[in-house]
PATIFI-122646 format. One record per atom (N, C-alpha, C, O, CB): x, y, z; residue in three letters. Coordinates in pm, whole numbers, padded with zeros to 5 digits, always signed. Glycine has a CB too. Layout:
REM residues N
XYZALA ...
//
This chain:
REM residues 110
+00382+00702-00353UNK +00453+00617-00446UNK +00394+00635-00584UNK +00274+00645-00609UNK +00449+00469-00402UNK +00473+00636-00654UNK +00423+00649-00842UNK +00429+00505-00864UNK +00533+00440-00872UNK +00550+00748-00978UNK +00270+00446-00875UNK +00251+00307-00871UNK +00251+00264-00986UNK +00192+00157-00998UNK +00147+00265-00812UNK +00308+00318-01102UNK +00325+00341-01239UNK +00436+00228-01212UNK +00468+00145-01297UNK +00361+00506-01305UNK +00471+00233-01129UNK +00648+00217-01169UNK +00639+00059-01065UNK +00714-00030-01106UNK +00801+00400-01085UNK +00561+00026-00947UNK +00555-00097-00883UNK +00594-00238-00919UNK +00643-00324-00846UNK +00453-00104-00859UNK +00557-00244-01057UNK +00565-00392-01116UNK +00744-00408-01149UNK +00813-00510-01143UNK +00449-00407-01287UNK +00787-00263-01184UNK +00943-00268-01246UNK +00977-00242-01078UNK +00981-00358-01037UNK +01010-00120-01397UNK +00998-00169-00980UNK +01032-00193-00882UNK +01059-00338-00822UNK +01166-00381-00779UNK +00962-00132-00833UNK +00906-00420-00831UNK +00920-00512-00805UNK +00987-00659-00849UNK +01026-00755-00784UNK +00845-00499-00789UNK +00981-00630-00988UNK +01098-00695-01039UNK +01228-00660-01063UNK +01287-00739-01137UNK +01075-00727-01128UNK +01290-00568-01024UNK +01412-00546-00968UNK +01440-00546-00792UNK +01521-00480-00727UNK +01444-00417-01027UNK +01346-00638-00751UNK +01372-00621-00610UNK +01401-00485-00531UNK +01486-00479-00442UNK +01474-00697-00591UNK +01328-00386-00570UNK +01358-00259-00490UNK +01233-00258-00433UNK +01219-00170-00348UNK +01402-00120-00568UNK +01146-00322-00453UNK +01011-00335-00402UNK +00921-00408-00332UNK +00842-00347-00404UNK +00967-00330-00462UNK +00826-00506-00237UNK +00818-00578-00223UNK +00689-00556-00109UNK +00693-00457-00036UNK +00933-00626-00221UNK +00572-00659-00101UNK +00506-00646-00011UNK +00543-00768+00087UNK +00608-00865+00048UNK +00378-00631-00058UNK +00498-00754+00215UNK +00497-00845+00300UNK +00439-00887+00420UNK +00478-00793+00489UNK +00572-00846+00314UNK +00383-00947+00488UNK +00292-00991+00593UNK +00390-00984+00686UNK +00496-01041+00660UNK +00214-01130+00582UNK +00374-00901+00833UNK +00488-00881+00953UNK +00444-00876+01055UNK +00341-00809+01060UNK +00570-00774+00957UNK +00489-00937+01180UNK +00408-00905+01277UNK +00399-00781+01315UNK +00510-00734+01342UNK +00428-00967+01367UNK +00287-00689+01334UNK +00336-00589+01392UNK +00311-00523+01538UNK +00351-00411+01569UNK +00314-00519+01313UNK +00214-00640+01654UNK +00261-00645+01795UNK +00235-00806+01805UNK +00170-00894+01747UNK +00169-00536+01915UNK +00332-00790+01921UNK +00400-00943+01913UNK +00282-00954+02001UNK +00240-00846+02042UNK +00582-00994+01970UNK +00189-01112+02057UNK +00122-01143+02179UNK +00186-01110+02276UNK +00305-01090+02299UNK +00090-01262+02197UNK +00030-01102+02370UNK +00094-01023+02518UNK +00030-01189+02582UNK -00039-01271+02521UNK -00009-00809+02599UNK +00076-01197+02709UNK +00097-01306+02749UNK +00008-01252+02885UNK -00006-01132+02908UNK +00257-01360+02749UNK -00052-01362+02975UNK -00067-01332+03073UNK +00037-01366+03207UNK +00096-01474+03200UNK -00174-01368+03072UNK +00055-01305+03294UNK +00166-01279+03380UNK +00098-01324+03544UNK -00020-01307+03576UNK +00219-01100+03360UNK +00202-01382+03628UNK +00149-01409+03777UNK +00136-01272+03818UNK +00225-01188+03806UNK +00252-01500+03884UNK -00003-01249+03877UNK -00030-01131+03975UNK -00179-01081+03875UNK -00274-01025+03930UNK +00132-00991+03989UNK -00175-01116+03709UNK -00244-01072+03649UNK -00388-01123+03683UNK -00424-01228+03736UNK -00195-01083+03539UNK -00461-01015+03636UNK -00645-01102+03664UNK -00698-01129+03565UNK -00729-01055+03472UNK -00776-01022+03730UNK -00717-01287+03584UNK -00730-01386+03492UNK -00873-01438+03484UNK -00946-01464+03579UNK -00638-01489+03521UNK -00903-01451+03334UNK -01037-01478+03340UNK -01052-01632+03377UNK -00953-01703+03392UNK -01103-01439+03205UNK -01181-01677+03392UNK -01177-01862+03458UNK -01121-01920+03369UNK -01127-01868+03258UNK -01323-01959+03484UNK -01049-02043+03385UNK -00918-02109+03296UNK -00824-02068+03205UNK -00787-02118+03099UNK -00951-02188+03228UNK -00786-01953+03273UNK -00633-01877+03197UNK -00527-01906+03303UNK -00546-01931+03422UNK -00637-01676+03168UNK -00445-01901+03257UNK -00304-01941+03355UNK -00218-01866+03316UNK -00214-01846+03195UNK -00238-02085+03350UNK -00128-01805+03397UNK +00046-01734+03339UNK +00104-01842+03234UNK +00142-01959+03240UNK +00194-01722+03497UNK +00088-01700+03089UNK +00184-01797+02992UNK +00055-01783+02931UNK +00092-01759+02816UNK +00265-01967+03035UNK -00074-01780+02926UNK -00152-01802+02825UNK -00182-01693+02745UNK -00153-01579+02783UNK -00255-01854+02865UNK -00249-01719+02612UNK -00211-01577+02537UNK -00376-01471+02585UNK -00497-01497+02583UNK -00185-01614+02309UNK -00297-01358+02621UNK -00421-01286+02633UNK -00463-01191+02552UNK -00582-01159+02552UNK -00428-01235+02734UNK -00398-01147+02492UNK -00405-01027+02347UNK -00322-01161+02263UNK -00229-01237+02295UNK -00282-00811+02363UNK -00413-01144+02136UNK -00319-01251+02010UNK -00230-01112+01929UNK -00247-00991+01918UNK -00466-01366+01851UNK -00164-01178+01899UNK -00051-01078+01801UNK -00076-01012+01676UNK -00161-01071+01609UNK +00062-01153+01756UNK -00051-00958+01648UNK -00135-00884+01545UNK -00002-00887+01417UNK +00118-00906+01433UNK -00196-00698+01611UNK -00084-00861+01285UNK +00012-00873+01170UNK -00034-00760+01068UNK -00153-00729+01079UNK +00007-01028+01100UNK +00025-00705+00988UNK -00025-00644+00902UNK +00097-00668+00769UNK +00199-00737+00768UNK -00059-00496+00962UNK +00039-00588+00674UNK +00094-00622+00499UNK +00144-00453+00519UNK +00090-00357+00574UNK -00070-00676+00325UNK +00290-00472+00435UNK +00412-00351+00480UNK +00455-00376+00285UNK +00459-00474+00211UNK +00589-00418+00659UNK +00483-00220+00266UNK +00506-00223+00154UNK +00636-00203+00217UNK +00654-00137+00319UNK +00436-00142+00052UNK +00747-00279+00134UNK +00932-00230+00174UNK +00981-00142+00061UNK +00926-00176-00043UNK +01064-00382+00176UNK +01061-00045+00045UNK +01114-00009-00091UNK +01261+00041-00057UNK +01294+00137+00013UNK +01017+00111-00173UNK +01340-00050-00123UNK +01510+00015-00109UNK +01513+00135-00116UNK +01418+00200-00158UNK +01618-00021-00214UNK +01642+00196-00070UNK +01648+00338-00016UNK +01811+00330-00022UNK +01877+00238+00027UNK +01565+00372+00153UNK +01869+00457-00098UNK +02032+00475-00126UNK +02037+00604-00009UNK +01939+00656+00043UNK +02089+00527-00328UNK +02146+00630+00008UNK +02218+00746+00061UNK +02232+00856-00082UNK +02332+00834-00150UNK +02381+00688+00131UNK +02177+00925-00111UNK +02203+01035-00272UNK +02372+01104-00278UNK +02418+01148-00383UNK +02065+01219-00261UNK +02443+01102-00161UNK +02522+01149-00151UNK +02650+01010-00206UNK +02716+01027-00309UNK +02504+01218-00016UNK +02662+00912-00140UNK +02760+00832-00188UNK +02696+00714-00173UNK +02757+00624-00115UNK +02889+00841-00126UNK +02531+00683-00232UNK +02516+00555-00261UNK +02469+00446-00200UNK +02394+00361-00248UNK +02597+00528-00284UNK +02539+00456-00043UNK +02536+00383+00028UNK +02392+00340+00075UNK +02312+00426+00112UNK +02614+00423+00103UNK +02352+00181+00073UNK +02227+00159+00099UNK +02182+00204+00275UNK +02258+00211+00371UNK +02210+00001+00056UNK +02012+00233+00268UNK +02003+00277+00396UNK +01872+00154+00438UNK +01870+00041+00387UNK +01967+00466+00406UNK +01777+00199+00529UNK +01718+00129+00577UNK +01623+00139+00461UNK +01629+00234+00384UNK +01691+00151+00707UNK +01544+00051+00449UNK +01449-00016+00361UNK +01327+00107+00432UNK +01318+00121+00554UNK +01427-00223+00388UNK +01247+00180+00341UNK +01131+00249+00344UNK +00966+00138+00400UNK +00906+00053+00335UNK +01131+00313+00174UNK +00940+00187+00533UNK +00826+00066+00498UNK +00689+00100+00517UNK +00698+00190+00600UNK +00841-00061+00587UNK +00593+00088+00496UNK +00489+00155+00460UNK +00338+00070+00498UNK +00288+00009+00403UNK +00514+00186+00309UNK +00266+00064+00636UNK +00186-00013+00603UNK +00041-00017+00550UNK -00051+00056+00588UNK +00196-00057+00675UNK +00036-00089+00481UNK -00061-00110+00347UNK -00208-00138+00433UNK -00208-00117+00554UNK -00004-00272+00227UNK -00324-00182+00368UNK -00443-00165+00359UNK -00490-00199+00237UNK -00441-00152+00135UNK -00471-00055+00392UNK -00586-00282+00235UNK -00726-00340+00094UNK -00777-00250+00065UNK -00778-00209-00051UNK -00861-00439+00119UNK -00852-00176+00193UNK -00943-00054+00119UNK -00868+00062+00078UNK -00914+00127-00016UNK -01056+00006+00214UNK -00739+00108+00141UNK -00696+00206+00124UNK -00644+00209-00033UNK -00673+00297-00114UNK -00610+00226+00227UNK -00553+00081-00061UNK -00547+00038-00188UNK -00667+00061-00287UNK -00655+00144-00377UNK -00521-00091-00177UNK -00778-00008-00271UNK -00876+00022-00350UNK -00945+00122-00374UNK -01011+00138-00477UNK -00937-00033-00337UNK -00932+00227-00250UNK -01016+00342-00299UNK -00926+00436-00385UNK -00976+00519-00461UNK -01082+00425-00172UNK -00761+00417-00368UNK -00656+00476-00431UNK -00692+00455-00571UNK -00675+00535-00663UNK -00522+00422-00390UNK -00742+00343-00577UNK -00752+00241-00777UNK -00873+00301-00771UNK -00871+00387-00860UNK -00759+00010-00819UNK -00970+00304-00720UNK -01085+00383-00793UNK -01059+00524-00786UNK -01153+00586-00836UNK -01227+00357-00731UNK -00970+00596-00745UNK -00988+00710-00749UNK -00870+00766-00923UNK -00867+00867-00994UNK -00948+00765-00574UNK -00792+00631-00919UNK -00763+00647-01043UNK -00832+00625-01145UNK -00817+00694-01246UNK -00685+00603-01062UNK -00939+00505-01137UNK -01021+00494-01269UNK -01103+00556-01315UNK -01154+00549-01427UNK -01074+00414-01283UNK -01140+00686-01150UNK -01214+00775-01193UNK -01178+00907-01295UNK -01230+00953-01396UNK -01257+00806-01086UNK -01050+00947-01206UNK -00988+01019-01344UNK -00933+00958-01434UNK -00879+01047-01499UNK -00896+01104-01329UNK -00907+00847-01489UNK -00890+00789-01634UNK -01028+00817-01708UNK -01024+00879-01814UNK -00854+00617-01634UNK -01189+00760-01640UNK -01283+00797-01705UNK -01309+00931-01744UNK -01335+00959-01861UNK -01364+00758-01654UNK -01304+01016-01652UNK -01296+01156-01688UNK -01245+01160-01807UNK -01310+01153-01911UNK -01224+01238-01601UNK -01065+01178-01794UNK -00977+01235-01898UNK -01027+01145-02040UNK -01003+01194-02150UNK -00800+01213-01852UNK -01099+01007-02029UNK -01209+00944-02132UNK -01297+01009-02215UNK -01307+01002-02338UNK -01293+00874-02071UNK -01368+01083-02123UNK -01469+01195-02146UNK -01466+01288-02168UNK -01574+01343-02191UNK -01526+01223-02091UNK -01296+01395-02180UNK -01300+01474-02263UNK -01199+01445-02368UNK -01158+01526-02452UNK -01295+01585-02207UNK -01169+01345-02357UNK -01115+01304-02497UNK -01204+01281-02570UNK -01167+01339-02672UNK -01034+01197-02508UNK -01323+01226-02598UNK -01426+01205-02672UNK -01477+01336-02708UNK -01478+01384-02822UNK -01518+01122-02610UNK -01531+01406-02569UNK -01604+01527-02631UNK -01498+01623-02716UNK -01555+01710-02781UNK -01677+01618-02505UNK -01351+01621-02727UNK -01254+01702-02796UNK -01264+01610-02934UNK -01237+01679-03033UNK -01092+01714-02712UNK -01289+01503-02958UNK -01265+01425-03048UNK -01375+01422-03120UNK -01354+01397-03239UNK -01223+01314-03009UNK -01511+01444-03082UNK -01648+01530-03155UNK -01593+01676-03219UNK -01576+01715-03335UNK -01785+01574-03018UNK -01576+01727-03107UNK -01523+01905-03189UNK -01452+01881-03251UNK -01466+01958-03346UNK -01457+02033-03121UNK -01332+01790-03276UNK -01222+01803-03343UNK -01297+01776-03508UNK -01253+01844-03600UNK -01096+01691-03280UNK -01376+01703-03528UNK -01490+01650-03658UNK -01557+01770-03650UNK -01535+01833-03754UNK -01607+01499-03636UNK -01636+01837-03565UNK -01697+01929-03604UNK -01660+02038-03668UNK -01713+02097-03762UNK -01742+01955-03531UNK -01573+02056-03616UNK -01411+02167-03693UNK -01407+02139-03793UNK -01498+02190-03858UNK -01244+02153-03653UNK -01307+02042-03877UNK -01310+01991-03969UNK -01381+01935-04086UNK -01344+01875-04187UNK -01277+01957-03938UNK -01494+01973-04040UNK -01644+01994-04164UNK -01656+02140-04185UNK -01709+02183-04288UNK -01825+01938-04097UNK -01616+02206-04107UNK -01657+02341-04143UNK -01565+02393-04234UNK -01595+02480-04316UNK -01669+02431-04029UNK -01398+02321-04220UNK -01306+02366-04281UNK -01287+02338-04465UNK -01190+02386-04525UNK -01206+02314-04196UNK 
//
């Protein structure tokens, strides 16, 4: 995703994060082996959820909307994505400066 563009996505609703379940609880069942005070019906795996990026999706041919793109997200994955941008922003920082020394150094000589 060109995360350049997220905030205008998201305020045009083509964008959107969201919390979903993504396995429902498993239940325990008669016949199952049950630890001391579990009963059929009690939860034995809890359900699990995760954060889903959605992003509208057209047909290119005639338009027509399709299923929503969904994508699931992550803190760290997110964050190491943002530091791996701030690292090249610092970079491209650093030779803007050192071009911006030569560019003066040039220009004394001239």
């Amino acid at each position: 995703m060109d995360w350049s563009k997220y905030s205008a996505l998201k305020s045009d609703s083509k964008a959107s994060m969201a919390k979903e379940e993504k396995k429902a609880a498993v239940l325990y069942e008669e016949g199952d082996s049950m630890p001391e005070g579990k009963k059929a019906g009690d939860e034995k795996e809890a359900a699990q959820e995760a954060v889903y990026l959605s992003q509208k999706r057209w047909n290119p041919d005639n338009g027509e909307a399709m299923d929503d793109d969904k994508s699931e997200m992550s803190l760290p994955a997110l964050e190491a994505e943002k530091a791996r941008y701030d690292a090249q922003a610092a970079s491209a920082k650093a030779q803007s400066d050192g071009l911006k020394a030569m560019i003066a150094d040039y220009k004394s000589k001239v």
